[in-house]
Backbone as CSV, one residue per row, in Angstrom:
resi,resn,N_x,N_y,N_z,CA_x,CA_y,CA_z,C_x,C_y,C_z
1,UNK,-10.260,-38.221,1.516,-9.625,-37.385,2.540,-9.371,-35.994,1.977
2,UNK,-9.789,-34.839,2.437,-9.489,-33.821,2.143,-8.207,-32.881,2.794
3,UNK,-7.451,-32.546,2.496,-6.595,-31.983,3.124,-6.038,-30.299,3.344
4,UNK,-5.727,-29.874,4.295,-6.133,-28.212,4.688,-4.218,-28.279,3.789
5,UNK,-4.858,-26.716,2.981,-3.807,-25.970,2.268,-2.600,-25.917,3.571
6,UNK,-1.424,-25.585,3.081,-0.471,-25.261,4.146,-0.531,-23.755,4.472
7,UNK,-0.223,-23.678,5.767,-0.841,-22.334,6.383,-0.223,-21.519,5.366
8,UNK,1.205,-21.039,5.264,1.762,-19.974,5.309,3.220,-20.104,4.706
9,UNK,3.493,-19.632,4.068,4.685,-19.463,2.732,5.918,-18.567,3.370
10,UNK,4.987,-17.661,4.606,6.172,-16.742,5.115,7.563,-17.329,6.267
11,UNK,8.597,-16.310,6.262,9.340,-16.883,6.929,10.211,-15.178,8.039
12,UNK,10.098,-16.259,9.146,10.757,-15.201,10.379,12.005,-15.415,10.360
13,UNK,12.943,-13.627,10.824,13.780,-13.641,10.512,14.379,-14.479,11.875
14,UNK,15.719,-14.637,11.591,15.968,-16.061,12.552,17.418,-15.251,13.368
15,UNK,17.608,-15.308,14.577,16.511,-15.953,15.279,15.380,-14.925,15.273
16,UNK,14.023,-15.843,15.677,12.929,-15.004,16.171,13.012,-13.802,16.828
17,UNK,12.727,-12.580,16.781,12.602,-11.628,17.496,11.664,-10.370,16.959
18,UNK,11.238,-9.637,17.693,10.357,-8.687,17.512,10.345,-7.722,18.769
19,UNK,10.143,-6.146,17.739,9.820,-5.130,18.881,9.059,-5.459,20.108
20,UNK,10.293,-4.998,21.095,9.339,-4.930,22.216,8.224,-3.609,22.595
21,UNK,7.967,-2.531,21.928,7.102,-1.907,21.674,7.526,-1.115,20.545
22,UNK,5.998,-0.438,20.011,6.003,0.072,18.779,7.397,0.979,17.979
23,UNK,7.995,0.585,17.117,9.129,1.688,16.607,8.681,2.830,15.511
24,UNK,9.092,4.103,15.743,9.009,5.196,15.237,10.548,5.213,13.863
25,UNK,10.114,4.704,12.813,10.907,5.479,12.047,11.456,6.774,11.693
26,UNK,13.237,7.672,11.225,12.925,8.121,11.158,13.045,7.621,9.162
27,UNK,12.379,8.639,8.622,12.468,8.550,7.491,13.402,10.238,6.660
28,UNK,14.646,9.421,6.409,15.350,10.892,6.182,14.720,11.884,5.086
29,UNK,14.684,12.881,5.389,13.874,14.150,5.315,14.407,14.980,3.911
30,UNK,16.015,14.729,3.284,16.144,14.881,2.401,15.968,14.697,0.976
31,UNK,15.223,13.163,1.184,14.671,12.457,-0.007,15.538,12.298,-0.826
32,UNK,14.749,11.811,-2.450,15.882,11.597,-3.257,15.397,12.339,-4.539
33,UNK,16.784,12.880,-4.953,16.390,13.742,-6.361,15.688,13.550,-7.364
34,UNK,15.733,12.161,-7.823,14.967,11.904,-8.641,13.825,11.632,-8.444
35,UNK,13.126,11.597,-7.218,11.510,11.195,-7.016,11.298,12.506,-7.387
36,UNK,10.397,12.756,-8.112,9.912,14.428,-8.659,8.497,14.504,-8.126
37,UNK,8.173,13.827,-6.829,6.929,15.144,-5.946,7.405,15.686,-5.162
38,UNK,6.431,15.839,-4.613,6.683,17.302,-3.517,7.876,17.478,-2.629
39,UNK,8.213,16.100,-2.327,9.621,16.460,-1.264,10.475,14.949,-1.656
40,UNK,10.713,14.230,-2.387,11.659,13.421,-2.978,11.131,12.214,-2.567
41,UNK,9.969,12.096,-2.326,9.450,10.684,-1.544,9.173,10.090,-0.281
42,UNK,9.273,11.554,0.468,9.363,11.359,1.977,8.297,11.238,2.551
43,UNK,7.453,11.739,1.799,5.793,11.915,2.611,5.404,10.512,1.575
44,UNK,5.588,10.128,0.636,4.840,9.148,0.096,5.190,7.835,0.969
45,UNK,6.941,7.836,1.166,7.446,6.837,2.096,6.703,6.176,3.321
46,UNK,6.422,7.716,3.935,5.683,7.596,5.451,4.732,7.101,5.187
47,UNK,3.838,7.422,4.482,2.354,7.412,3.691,2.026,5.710,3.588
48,UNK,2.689,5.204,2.764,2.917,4.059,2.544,3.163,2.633,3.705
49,UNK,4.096,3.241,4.448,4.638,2.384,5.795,3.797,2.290,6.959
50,UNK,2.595,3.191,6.945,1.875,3.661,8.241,0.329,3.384,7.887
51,UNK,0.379,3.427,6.280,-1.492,3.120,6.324,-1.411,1.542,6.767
52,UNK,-3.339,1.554,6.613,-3.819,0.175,6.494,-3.989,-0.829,6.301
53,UNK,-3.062,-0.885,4.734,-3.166,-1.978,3.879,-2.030,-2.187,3.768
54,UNK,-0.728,-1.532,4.958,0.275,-2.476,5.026,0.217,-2.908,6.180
55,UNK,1.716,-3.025,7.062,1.846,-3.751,8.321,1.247,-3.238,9.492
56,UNK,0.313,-2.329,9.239,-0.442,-1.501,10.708,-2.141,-2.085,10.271
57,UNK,-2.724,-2.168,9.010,-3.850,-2.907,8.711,-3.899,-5.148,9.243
58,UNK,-2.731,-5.244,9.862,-2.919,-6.676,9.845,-3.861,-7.294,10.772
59,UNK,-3.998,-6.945,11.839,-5.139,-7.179,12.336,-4.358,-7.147,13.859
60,UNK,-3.232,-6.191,13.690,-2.424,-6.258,15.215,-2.542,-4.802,15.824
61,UNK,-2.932,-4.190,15.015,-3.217,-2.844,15.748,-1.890,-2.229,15.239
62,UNK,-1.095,-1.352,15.945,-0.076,-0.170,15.451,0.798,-0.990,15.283
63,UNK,1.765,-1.241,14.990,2.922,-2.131,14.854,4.647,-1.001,13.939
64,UNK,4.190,-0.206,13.628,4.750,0.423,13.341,4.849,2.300,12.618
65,UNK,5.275,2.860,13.503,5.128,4.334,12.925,6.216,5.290,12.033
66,UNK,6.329,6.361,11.704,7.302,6.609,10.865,7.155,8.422,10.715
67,UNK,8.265,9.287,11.121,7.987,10.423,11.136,9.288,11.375,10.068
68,UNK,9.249,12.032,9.570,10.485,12.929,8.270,11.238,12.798,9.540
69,UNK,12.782,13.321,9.107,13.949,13.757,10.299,15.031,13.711,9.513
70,UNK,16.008,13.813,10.029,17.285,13.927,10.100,18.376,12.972,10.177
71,UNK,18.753,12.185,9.486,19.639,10.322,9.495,21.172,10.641,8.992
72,UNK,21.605,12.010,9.052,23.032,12.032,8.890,23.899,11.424,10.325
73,UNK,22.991,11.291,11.441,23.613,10.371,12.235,23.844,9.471,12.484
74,UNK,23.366,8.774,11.270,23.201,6.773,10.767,24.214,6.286,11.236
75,UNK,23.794,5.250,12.576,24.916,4.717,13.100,24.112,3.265,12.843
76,UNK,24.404,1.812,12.483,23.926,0.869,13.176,24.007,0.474,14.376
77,UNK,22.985,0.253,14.913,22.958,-0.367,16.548,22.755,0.645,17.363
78,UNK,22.465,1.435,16.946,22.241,2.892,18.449,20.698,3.304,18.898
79,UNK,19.567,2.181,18.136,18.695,1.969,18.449,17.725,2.928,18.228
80,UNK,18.097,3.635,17.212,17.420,4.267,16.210,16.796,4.463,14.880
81,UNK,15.794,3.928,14.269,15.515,2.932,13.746,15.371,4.189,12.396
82,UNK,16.271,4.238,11.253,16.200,4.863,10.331,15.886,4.586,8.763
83,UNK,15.435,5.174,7.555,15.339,4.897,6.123,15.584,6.075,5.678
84,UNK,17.048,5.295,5.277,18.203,6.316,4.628,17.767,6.190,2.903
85,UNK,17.763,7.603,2.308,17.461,7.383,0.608,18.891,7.829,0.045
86,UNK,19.926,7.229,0.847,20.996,7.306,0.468,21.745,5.599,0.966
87,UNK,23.406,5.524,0.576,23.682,4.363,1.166,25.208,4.902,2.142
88,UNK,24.747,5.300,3.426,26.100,5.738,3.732,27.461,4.650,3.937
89,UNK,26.882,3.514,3.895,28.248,2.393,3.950,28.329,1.910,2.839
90,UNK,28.208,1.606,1.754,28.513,1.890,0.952,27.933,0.021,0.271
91,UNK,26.811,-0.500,0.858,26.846,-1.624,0.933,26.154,-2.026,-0.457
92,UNK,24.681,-1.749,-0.571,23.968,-1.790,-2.003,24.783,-1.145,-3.240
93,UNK,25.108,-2.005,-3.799,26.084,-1.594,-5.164,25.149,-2.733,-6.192
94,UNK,25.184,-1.880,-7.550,25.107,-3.184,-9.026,23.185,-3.361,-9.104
95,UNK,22.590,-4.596,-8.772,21.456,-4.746,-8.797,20.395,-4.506,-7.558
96,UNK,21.491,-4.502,-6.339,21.054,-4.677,-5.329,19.766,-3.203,-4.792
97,UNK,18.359,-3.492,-4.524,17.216,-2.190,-4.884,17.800,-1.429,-3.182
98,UNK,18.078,-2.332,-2.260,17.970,-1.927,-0.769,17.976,-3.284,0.240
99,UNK,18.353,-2.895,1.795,18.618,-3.455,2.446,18.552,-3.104,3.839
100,UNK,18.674,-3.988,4.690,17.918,-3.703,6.074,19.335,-4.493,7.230
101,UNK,19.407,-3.527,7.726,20.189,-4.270,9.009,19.782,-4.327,10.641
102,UNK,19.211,-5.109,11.125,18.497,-5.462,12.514,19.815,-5.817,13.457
103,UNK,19.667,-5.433,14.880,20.439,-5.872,15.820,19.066,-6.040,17.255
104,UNK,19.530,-7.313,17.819,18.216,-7.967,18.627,19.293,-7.373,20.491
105,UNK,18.498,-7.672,21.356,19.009,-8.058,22.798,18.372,-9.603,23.343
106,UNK,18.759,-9.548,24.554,17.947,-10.644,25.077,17.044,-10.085,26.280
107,UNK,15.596,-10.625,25.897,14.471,-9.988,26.813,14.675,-11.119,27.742
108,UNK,13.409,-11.174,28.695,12.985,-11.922,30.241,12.685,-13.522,29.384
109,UNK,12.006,-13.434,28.382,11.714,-15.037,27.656,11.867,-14.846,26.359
110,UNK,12.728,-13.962,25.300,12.589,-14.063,24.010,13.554,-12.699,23.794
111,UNK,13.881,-12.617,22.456,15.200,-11.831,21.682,13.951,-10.642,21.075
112,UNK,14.535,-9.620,21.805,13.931,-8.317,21.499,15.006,-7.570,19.872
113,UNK,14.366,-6.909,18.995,15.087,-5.978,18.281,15.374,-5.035,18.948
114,UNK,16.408,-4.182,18.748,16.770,-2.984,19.212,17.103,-1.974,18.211
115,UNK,17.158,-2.075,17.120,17.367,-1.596,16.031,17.318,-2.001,14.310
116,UNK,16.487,-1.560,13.867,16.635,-1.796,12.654,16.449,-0.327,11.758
117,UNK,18.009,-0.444,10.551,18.240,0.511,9.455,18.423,-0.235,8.254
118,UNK,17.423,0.933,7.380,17.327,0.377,5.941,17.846,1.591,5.033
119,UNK,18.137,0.907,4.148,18.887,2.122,2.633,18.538,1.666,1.172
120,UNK,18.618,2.356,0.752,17.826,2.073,-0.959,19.526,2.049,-1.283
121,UNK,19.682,1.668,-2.819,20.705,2.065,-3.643,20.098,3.059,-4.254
122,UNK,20.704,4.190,-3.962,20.889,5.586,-4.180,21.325,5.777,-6.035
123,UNK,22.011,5.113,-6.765,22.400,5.084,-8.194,21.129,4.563,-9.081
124,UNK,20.244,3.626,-8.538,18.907,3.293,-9.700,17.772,4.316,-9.408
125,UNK,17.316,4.193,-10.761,16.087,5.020,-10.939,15.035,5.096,-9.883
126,UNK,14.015,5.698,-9.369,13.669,5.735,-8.491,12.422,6.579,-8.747
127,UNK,11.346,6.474,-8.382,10.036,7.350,-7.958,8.856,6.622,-7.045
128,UNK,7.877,7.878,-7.039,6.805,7.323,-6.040,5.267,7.415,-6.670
129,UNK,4.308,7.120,-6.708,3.191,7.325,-7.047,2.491,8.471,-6.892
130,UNK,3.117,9.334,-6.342,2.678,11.009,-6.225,3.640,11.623,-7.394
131,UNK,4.485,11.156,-7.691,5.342,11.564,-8.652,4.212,12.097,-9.695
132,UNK,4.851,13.304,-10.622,4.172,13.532,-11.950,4.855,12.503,-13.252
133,UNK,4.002,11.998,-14.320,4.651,11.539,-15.518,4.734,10.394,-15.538
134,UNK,3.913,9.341,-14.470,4.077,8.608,-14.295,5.342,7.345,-13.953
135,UNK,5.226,6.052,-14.256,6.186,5.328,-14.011,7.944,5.667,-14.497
136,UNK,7.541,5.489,-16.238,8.556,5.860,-16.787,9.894,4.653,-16.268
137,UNK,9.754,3.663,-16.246,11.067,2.343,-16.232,11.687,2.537,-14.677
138,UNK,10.835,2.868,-13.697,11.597,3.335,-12.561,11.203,2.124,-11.659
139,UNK,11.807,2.325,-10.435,11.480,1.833,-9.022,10.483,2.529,-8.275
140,UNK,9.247,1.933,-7.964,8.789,2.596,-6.856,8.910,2.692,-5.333
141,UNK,9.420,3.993,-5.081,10.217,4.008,-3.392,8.799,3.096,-2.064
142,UNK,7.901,3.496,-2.541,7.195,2.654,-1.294,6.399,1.427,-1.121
143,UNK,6.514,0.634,-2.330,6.558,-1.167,-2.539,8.337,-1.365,-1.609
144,UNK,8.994,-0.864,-1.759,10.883,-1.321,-1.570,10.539,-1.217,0.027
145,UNK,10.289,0.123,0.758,10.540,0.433,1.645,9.689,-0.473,2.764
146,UNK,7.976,-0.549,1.763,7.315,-1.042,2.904,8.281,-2.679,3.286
147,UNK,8.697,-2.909,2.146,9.054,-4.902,2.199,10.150,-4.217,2.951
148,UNK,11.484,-3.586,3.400,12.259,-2.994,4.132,11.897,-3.207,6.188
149,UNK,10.761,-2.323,5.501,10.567,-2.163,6.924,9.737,-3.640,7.453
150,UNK,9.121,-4.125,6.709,9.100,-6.052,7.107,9.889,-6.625,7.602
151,UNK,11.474,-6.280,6.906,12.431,-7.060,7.608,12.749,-6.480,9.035
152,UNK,12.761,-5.499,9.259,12.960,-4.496,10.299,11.790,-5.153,11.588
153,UNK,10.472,-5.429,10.982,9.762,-5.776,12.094,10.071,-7.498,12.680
154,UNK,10.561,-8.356,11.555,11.126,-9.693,11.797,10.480,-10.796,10.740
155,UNK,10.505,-10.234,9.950,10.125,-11.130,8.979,11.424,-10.983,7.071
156,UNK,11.567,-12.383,7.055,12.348,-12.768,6.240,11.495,-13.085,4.653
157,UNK,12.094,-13.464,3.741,11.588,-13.493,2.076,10.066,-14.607,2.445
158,UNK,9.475,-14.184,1.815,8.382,-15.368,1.589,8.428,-15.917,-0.251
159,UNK,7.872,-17.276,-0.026,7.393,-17.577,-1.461,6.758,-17.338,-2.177
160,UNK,5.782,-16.317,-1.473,4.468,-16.247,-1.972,4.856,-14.791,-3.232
161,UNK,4.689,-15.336,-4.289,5.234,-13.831,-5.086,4.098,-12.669,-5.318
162,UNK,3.075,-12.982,-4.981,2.399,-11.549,-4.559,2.667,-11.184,-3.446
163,UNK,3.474,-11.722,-2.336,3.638,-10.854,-1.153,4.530,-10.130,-1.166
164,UNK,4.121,-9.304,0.006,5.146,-7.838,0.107,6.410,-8.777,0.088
165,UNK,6.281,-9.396,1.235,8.151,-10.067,1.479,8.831,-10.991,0.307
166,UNK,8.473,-11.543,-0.922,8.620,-11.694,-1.986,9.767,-11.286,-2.268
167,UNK,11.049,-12.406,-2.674,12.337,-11.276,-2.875,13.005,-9.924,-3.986
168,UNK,11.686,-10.410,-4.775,12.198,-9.039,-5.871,10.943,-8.359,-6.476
169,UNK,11.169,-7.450,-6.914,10.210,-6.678,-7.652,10.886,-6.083,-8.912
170,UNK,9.542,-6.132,-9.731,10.208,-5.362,-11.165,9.967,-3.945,-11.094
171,UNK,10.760,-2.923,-12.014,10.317,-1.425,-12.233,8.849,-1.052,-12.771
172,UNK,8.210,-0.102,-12.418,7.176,-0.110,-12.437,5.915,-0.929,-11.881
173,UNK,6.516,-1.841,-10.880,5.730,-3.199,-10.082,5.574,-2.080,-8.379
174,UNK,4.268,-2.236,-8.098,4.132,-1.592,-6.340,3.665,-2.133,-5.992
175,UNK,3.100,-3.625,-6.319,2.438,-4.821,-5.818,2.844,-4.759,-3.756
176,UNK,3.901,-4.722,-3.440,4.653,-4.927,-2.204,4.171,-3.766,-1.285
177,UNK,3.580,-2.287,-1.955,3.538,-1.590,-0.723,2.031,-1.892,-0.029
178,UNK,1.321,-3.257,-0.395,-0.172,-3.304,0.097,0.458,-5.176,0.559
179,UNK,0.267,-5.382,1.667,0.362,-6.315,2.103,-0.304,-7.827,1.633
180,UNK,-0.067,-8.886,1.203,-0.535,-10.161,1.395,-0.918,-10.808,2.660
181,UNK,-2.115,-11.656,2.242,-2.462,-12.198,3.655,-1.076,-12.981,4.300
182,UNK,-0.453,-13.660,3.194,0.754,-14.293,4.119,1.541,-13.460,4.660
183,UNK,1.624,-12.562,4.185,2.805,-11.090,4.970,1.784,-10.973,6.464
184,UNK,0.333,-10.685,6.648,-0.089,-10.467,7.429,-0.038,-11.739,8.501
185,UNK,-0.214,-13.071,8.348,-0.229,-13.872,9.269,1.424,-13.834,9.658
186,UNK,1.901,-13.734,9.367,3.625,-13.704,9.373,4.253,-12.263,10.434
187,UNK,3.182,-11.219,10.218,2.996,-10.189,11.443,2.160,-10.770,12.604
188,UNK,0.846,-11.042,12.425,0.196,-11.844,13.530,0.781,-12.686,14.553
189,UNK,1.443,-13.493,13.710,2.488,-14.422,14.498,3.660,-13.873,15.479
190,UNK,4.029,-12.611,15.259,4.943,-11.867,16.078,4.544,-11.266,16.864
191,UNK,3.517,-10.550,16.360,3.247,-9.067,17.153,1.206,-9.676,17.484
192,UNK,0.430,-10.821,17.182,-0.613,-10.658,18.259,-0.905,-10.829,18.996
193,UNK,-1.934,-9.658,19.074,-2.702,-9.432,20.404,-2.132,-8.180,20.936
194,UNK,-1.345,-7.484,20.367,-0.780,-5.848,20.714,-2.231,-5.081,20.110
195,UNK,-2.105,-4.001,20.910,-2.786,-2.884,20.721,-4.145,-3.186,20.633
196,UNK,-4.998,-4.222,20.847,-6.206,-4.817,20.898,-6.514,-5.912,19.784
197,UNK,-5.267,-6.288,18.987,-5.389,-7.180,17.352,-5.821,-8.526,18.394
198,UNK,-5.682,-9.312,17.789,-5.497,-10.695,17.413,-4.885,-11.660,16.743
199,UNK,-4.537,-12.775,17.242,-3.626,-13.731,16.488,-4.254,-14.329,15.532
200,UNK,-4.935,-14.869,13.998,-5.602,-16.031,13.767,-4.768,-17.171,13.435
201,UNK,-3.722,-17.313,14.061,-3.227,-18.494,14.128,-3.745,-19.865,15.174
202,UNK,-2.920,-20.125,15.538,-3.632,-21.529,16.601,-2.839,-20.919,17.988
203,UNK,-4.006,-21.143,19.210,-3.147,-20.360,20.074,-2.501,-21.194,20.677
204,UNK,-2.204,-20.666,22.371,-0.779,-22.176,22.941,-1.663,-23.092,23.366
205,UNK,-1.297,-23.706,23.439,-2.108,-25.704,23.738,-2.727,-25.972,22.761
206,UNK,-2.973,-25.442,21.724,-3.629,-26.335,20.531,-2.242,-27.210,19.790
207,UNK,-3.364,-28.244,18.446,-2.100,-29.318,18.291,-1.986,-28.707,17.020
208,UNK,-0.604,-28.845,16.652,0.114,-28.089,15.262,1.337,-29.309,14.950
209,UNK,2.267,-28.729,13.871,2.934,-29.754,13.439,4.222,-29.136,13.221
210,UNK,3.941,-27.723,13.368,5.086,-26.689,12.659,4.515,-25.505,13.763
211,UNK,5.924,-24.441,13.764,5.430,-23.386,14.717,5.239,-22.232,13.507
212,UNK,5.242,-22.282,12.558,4.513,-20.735,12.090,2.923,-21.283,11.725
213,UNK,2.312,-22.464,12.754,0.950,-22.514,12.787,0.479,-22.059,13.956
214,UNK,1.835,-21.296,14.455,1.057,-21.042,16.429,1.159,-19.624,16.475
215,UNK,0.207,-18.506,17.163,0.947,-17.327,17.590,2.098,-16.925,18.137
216,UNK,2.361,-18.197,19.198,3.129,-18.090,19.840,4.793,-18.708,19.183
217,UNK,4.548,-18.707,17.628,5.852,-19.184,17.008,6.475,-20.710,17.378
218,UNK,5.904,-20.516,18.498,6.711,-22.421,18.758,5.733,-23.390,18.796
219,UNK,5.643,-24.406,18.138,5.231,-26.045,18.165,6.472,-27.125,19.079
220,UNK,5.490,-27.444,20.317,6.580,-28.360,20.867,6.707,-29.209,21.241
221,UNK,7.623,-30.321,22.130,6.505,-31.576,21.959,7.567,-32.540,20.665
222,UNK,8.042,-33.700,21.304,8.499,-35.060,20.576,7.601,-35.591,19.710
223,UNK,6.152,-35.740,20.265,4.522,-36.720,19.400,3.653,-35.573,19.525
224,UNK,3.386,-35.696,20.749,1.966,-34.970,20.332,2.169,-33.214,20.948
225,UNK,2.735,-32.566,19.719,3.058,-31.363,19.875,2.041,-30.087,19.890
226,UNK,2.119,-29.074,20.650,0.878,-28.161,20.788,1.770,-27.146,20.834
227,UNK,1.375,-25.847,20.835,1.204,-24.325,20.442,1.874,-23.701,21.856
228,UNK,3.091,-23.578,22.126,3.574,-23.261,23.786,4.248,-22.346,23.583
């Protein structure tokens, strides 16, 4: 008997929910002092969050955008979806690299986000790959941010330790700002079939055993459970 690998290592943030259309980050515009290119990490940030080979390459089409601005108005919940390179509440202290806070509504059949804000700890070392001088024992700002803005789209830690969603990273590690296939089926599962993508999961009425084998997130069904 041969038996199929288990799909997927990733995990949705709970409850389930996802943009109901595409969110525009802003990404605050002041950067941070110690990233030493051109503008403190702001363009590498964007750079990072918006190509291919992260959460917009999954095979869902746009899923997420990100433009410089202005975040001294960092409110949670006002449905403005920001990445602060500061911590204005004062929450990331000690080891902690950054953190993400989501607030959902309730849609017509499923829990929409309405907001998600993320913040680095502002006190650890910090740079970006445009930086001059290389690594030098630091953090790189856009492995942190892209796994950030993961949580922001609805996805929680995976096992898989090459994936972006992976709960930690070392200094000098950017493994996270280029997506894993499990990070990508773990987007698929939320967001396909937007913008012309596709799901390759199992679609509804097929038979599954677990719902992060369905696009549609749910497996249902007492015995003989299918994809609804």
């Amino acid at each position: 008997m041969v038996l199929a690998p288990a799909c997927c290592a990733y995990k949705l943030t709970r409850p389930r929910r996802a943009w109901p259309s595409t969110p525009t980050y802003i990404v605050d515009q002041s950067g941070h002092a110690n990233i030493l290119d051109s503008d403190g990490g702001v363009s590498s940030a964007i750079f990072a969050i918006t190509r291919n080979v992260a959460w917009n390459g999954a095979g869902t089409g746009t899923v997420v955008n990100a433009v410089a601005g202005d975040v001294d108005d960092w409110r949670l919940g006002d449905g403005v979806p920001m990445l602060s390179f500061d911590d204005p509440d004062g929450v990331c202290t000690g080891n902690c690299l950054s953190a993400t806070f989501t607030s959902y509504v309730s849609g017509e059949k499923s829990l929409h986000t309405a907001d998600a804000d993320s913040i680095i700890n502002p006190n650890l070392p910090w740079t970006s790959k445009a930086a001059p001088g290389g690594c030098d024992g630091r953090f790189f700002i856009e492995g942190v941010l892209v796994q950030e803005v993961g949580h922001g789209l609805g996805l929680n830690h995976s096992k898989r330790r090459n994936a972006t969603m992976f709960a930690s990273v070392s200094k000098c590690n950017n493994r996270s700002a280029s997506t894993h296939a499990d990070d990508e089926a773990g987007i698929l599962n939320l967001y396909g079939g937007r913008d012309g993508g596709t799901c390759a999961l199992l679609p509804r009425g097929a038979a599954c055993t677990q719902n992060n084998q369905c696009c549609t997130g749910r497996c249902r069904g007492e015995h003989n459970k299918s994809c609804g």
